[in-house]
N, C-alpha and C positions, 0 to 999 in steps of 0.2 A: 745169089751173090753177083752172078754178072751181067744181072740187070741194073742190081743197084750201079753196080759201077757203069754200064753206059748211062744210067740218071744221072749220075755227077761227072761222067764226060762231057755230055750234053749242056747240064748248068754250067761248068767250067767254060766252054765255049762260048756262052749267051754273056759269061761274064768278061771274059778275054775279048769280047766283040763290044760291049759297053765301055771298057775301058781304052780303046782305041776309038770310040768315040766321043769320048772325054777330053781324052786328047786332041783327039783333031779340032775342036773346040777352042783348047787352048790357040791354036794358030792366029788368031782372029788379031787384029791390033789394039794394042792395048790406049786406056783410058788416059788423058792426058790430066794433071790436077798443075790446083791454078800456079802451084807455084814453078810448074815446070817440068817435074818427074812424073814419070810414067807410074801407071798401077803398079802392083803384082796380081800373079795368076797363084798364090801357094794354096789357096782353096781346093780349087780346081786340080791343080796338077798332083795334090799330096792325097784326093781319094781315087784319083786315075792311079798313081803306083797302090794304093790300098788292094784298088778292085785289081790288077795286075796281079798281086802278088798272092790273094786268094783264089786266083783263077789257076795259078800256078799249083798253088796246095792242096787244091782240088783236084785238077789232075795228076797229080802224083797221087794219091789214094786212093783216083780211080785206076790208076794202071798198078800200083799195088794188087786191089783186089780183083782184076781181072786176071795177073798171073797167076792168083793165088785159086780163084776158080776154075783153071785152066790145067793147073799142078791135081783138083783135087780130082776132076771128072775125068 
């Protein structure tokens, strides 16, 4: 069990680490159209909180099951 859970610490951070580069992404300037208004980024910026927010729920069940194999051994 607390391997599984350093595997999904691990994935949680590769994904915490993707999502911060998503974002940084977003910084770029944006596209101008012809009539004057800028783009939007809601593409972009709404799977950056997606992967944000599974990286989050990730590591919360891995540090779940690392107490809980911690409690048993």
């Amino acid at each position: 069990m607390l391997e599984a859970a350093r595997s999904l610490a691990l994935l949680s951070a590769l994904l915490l680490a993707v999502s911060v580069t998503i974002w940084g992404m977003l910084r770029g300037p944006l596209l101008q159209r012809l009539d004057g208004s800028r783009a939007s980024n809601d593409g972009p910026a709404e799977l950056a909180l997606k992967t944000l927010v599974l990286a989050f729920a990730l590591s919360f069940v891995a540090a779940v099951w690392a107490i809980v194999a911690w409690i048993v051994a």
